[in-house]
LUMPA-236788 format. One record per residue: x, y, z of N, C-alpha, C, O in turn; residue in one letter. Coordinates in steps of 0.1 Angstrom, whole numbers, plus 2048, in hexadecimal, padded with zeros to 3 digits. Layout:
<pts>
XYZXYZXYZXYZa...
</pts>
This chain:
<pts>
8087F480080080080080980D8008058177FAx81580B80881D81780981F81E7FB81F82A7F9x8218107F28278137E481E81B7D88228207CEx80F81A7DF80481A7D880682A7CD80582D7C1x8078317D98098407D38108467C480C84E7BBx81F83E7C882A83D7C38238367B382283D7AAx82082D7B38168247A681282C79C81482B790x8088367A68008397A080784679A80984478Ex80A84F79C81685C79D81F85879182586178Bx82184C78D82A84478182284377682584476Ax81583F77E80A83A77080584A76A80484D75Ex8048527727FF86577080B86576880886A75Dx81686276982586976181F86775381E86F74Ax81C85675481E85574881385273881484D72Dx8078587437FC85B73E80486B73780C86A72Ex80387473B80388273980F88473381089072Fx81D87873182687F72A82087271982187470Dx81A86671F81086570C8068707078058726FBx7FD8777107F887F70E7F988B7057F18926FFx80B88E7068168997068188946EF8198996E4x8188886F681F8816E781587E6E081687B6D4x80887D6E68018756D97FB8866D17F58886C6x7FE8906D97F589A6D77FB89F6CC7F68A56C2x80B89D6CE8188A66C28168A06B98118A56B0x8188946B881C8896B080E8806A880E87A69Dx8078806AE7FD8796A87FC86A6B28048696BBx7F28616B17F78526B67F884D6AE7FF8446B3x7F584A6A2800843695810842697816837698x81785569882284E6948288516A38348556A4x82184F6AB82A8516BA82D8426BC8288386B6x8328426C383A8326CA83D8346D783E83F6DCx83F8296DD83F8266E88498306F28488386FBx85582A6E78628346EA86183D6EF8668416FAx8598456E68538586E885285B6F48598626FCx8458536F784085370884685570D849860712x84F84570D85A84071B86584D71D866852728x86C85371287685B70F86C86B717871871720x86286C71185A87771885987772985E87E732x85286B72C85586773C85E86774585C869751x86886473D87386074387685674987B856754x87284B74086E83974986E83173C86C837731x87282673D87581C73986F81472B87680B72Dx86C81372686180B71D85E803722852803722x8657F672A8617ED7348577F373F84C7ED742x85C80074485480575184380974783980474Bx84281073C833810737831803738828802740x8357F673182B7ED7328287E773C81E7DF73Bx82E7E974782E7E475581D7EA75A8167E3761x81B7F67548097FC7588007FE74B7F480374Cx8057F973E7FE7F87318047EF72980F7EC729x7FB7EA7247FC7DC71D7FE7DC7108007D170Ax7FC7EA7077FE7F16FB7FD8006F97F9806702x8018056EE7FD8176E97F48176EE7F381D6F9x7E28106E67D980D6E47D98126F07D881E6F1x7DB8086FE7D38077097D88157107D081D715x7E38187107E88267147DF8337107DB83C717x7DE8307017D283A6FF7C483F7057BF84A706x7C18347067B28307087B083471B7A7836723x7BC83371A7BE83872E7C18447337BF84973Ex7C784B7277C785D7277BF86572F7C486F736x7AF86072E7A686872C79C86773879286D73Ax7A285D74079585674D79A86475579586F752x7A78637627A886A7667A58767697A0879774x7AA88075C7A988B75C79C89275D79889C762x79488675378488875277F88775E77788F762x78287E76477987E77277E88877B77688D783x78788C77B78D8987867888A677F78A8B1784x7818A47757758B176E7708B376F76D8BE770x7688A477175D8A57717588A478574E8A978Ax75F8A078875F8A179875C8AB79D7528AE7A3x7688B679976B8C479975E8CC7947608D8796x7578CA79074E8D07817418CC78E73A8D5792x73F8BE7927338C279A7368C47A872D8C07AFx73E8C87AE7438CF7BA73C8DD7BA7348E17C2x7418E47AC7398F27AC72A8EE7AC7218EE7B5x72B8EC7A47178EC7A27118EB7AD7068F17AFx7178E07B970F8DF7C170E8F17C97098F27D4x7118F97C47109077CD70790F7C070591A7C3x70190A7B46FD9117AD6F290B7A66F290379Dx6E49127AE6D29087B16CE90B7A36C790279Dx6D291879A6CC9197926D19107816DC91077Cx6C390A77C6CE8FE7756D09087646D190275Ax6D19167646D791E75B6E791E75F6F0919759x6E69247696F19297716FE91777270A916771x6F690E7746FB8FE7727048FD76170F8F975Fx6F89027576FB8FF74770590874570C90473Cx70991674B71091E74B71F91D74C72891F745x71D91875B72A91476072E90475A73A90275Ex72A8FC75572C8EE7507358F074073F8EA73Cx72A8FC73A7358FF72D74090A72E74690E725x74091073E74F91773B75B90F742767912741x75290374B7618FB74D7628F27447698E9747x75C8F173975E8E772B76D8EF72A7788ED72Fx7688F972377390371B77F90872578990771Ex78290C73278590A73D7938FF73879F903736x78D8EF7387938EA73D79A8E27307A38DA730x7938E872479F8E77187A58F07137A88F1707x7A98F971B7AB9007167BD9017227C890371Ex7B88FE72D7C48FA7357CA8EA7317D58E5736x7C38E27277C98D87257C48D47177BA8CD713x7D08DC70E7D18DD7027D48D16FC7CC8CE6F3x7E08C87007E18BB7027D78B06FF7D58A86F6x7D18B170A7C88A970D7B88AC7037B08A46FEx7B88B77027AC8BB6F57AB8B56EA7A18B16E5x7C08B36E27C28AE6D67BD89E6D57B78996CCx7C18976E17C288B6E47B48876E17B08836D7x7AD88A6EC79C8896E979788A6DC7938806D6x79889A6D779189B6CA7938976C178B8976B8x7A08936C07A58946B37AF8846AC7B387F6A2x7AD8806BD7AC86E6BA7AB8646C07B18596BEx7A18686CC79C85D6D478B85D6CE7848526CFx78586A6C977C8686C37798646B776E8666B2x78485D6B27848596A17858486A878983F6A1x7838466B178883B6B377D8306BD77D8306C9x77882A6B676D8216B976F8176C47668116CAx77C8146C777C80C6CF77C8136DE77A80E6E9x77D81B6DC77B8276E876D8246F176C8206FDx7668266EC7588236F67568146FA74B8106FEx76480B6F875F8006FE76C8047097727F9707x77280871077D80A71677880F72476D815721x77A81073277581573F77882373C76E82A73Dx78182873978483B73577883E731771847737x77483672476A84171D75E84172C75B84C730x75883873275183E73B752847743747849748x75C84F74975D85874E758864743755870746x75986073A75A86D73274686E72C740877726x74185E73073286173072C86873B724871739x73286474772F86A75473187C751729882758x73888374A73788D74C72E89074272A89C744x72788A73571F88E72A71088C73870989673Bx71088173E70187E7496FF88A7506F4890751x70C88F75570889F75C7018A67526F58AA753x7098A97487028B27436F08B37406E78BB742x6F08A773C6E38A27386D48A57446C88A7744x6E38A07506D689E7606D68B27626CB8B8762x6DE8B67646D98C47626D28CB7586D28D775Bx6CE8CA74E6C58CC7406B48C57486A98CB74Ax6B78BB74B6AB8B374B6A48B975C6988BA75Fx6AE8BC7636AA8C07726A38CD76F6988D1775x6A98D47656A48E775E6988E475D6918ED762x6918D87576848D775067F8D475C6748DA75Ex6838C976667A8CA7716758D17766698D0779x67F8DD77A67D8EA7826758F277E66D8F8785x6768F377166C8FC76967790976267491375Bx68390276768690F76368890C750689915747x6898FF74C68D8FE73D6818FB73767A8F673Fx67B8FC72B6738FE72666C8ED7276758E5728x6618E87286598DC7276618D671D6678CB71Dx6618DC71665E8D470566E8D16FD6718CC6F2x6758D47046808D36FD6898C27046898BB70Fx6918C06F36978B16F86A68B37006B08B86FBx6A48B070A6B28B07126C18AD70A6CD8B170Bx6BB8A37036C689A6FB6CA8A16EF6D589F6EBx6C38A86E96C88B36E16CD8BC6E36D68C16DCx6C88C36F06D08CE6F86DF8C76F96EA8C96F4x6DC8C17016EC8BC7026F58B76FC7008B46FFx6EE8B56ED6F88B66E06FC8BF6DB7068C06D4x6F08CB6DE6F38DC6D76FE8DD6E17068E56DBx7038DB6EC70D8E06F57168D86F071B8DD6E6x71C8CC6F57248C36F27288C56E47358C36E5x7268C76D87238C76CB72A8D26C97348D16C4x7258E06CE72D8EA6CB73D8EE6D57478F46D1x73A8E96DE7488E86E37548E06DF7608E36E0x74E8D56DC7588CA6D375F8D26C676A8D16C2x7548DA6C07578E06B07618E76B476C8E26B0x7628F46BD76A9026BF7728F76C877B8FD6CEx7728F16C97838E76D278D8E86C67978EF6C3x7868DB6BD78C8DB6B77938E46A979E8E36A4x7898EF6A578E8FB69E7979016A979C90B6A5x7998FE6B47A39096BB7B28FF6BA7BD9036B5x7AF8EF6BF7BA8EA6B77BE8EA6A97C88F06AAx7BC8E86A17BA8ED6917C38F768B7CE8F7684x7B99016917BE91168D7C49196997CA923694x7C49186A87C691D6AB7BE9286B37C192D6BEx7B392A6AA7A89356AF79F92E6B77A09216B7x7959336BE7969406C67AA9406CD7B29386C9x7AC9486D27B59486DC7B69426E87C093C6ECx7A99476EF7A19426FA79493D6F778C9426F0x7929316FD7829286FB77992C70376D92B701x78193271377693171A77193F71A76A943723x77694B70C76F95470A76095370875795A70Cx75F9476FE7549496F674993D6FE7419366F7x74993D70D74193271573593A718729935718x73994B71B72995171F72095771271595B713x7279567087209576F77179486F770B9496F8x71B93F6F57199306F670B92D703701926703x71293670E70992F7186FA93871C6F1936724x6FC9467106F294A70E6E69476FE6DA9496FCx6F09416F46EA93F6EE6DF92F6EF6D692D6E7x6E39276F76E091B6FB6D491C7056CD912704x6CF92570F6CC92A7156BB93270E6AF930710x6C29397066B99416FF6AD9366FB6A29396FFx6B092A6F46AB9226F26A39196FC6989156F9x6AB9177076A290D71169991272069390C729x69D91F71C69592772A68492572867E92771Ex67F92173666F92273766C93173167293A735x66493272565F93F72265494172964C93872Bx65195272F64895473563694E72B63394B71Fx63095073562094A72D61B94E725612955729x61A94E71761495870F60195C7105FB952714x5FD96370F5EC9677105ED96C7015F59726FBx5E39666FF5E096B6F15D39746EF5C896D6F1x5D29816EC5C39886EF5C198B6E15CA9916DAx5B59866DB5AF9896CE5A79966CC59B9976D0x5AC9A16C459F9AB6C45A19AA6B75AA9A46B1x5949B46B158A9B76A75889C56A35809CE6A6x5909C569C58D9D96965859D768C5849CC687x57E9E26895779E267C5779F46785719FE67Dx57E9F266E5859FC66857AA0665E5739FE657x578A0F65C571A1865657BA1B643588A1B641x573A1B63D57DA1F62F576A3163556CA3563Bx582A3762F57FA46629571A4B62A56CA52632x56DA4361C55AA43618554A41621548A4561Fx557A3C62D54BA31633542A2762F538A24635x549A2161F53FA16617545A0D61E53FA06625x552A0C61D5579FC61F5599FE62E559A08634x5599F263355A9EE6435649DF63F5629D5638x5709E364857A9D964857A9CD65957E9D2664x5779C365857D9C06695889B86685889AF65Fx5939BA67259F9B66705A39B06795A69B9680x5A79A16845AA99668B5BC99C6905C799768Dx5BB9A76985C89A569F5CA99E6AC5C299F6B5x5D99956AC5DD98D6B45E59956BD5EE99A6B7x5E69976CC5ED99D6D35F19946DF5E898E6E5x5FE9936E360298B6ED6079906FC6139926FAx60399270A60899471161298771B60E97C71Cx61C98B71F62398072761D98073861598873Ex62197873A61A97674B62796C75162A960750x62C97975763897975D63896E76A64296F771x62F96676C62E95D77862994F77362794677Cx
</pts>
């Protein structure tokens, strides 16, 4: 047990210096070597805690996701309103790729081209944090605060979906500069969409319009709507 710490502190090294390499290099033409040489450990010492590239890869992603997503609902629990929840959920999206540039490339750019991925324990962590998002969309609608009618599961694709896009145009090209500029544009345009709208009343009147002459008589069906703020 003493040793336990020490293990694990070896296995972090050498997660985050393949992390370092798969992100420069690609995982095609990276090797083993790269890692070990990045680590500063052995080729023998990786296989001693991974059994291939493959499985090294596919282990990247558990960790750091869960210490996100851990972190990610620590806040919330101080924040009742589930806007104020959708808010803060997509500025620690951006937040936290943005402090782990690395790790963004890895994800987007080739753990998700890669099918064997959702059979692996990592990718669950990384459902666990899509479930939050989802359980706070769907808690909105409980409350009343998100609209009846809207599908959670699309919401949480319009989020997920556009954060994934501007990741990876920021790996790409470079732009934005900063991601987690564009979280309160994002977290109002998303918003706009799923807020309970107040009640509409719809009051029908009836003009009837005089011509000039006084021959013709026009009546005309205007629609007017007041809101009811309660």
């Amino acid at each position: 047990m003493a040793g336990q710490p020490k293990t694990e502190l070896r296995k972090e090294q050498i997660l985050r210096a393949a992390e370092r390499i798969f992100a420069r290099k690609g995982f095609h033409d990276a090797t083993i070597s790269d890692v070990s040489r990045e680590a500063r450990v052995s080729d023998a010492t990786i296989y001693e805690y991974f059994s291939s590239k493959e499985e090294l890869l596919f282990s990247i992603p558990g960790q750091t996701t869960r210490r996100h997503r851990e972190e990610t609902e620590t806040i919330l629990e101080f924040l009742p309103r589930a806007a104020d929840r959708i808010h803060c959920i997509i500025k620690r999206y951006f937040w936290f790729y943005d402090q782990n540039p690395d790790h963004a490339s890895v994800s987007m750019l080739i753990l998700k081209q890669n099918r064997k991925f959702i059979e692996m324990p990592a990718y669950q962590d990384v459902k666990e944090m899509s479930r939050l998002v989802l359980r706070v969309i769907e808690e909105g609608v409980a409350k009343g605060e998100f609209r009846k009618n809207i599908d959670p599961y699309l919401v949480r694709a319009s989020i997920l979906g556009t954060i994934e896009h501007l990741v990876i145009r920021k790996i790409l090209l470079g732009k934005p500069d900063k991601l987690e500029e564009l979280a309160d544009p994002l977290a109002d345009l998303i918003l706009q969409g799923v807020l309970a709208r107040d009640t509409e009343k719809v009051l029908n009147v009836r003009l009837t319009l005089d011509s000039p002459d006084k021959a013709v008589k026009e009546t005309v069906s205007v629609s007017t709507s007041s809101r009811n703020q309660g």
